[in-house]
C-alpha positions in Angstrom: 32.1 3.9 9.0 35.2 2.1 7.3 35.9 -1.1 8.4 39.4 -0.1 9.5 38.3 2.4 11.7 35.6 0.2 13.3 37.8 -2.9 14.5 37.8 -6.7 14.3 33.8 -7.0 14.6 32.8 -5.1 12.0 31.9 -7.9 10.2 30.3 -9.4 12.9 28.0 -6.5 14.0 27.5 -5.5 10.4 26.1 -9.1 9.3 23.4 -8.6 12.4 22.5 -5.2 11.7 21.8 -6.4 8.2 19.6 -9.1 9.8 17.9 -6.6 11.5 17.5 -4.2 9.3 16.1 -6.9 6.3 13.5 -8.2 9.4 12.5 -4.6 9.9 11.6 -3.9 6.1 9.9 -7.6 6.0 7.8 -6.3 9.0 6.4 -2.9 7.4 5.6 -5.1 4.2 3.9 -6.4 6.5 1.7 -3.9 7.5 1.7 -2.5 4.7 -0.8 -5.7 3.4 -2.9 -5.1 7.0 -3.4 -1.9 6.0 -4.6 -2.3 2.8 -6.8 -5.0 4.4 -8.3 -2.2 6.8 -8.7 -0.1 3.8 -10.9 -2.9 2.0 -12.8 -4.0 4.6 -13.5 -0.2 5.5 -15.3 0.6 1.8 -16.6 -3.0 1.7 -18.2 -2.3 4.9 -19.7 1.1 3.7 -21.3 -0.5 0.4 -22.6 -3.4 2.5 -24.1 -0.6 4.9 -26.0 1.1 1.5 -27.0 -2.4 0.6 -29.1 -2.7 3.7 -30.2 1.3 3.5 -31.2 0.1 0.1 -33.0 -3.5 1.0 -34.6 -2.6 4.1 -36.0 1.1 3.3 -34.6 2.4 6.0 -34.0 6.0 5.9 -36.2 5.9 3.5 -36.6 9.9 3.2 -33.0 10.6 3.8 -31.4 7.4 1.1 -30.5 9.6 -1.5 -28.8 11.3 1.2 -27.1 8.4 2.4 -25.9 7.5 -1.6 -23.8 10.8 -1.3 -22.4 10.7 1.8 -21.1 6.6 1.9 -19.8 7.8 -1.7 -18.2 11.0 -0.4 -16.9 9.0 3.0 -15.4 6.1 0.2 -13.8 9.1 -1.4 -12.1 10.2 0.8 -11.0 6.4 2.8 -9.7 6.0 -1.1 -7.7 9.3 -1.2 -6.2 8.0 2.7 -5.5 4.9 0.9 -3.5 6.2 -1.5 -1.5 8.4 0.4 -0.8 5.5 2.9 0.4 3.6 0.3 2.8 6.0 -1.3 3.7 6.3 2.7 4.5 2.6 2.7 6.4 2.7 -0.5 8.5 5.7 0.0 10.0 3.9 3.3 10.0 0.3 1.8 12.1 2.2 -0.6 14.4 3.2 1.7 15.6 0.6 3.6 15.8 -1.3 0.5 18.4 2.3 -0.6 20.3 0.9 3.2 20.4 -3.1 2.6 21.8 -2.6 -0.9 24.6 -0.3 1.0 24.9 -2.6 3.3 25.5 -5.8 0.8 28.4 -3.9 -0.9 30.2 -5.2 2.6 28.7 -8.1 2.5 30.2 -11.6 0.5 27.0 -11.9 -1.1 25.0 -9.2 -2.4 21.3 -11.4 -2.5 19.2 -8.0 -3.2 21.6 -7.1 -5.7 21.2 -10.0 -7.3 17.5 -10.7 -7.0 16.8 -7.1 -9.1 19.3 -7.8 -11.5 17.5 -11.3 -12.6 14.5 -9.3 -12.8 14.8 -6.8 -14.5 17.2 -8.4 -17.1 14.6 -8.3 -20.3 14.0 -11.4 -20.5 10.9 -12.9 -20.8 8.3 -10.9 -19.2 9.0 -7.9 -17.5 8.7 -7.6 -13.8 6.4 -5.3 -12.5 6.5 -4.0 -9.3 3.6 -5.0 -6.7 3.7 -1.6 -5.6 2.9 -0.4 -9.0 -0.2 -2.6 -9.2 -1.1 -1.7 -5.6 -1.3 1.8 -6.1 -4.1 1.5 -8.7 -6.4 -0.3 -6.6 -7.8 2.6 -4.5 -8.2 4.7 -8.0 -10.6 2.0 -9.7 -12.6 1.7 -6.0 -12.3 5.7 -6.0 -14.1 6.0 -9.5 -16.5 3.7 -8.3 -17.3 5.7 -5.6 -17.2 8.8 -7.9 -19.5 7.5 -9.9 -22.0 6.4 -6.9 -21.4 10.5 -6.1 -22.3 11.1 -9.1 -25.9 8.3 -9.4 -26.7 10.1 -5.7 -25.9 13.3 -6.8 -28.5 13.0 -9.7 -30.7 11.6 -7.5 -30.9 15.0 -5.2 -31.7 17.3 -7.7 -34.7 15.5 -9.0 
């Protein structure tokens, strides 16, 4: 809506919807990071599980079984992962689309700013977190393929 049309708070209500709306994006970062905390403590868990399968013989008949599915369980928690955090990024994506809309009615436009000193060229480039994050579950994924792979082998001997 154009200020014009809107009145003599549009500035006013504008400025806390911004506030709002910056807190609201802060807040899925966050949990965004608990997520991917869940995620590695889920396929940390499952390796520390094969650890004991592996120390303790138990199962002893059915370990090689047990290789394949924690390997085909970390699979598939990676695949989640991934998805999840493409999830997370789309929407961060977004309401970062909405604050810069916002700033054009604001005095200062901080985001604005804050990409344009990063991505200038000078120096070292800036790379995106979400750019590193989304390789993470990929390396832990191969490293579950390949434990798919060791248990696999393992069953047809």
């Amino acid at each position: 809506m154009k200020k014009e049309m809107y009145g003599e708070q549009f500035r006013e209500h504008l400025l806390e919807q911004y506030k709002l709306y910056v807190e609201m994006a802060d807040r899925v970062s966050d949990r965004r990071e608990r997520t991917n905390r869940f995620y590695i403590s889920l396929l940390l868990l499952l390796l520390a599980l094969l650890s004991v399968v592996i120390t303790k013989d138990v199962l002893e008949k059915l370990q090689k079984f047990a290789f394949m599915a924690v390997a085909m369980l970390g699979l598939v928690l990676c695949a989640l992962w991934e998805l999840n955090i493409r999830s997370y990024r789309k929407l961060n994506s977004g309401k970062f689309t909405i604050i810069h809309e916002m700033e054009q009615h604001l005095p200062y436009k901080c985001y604005d700013r804050e990409w344009k000193i990063l991505n200038d060229g000078q120096g070292i480039k800036y790379l995106q977190l979400t750019r590193i994050e989304q390789w993470i579950p990929i390396v832990v994924a191969v490293l579950y393929a390949l434990l798919f792979i060791y248990s696999w082998m393992l069953c047809v001997q």
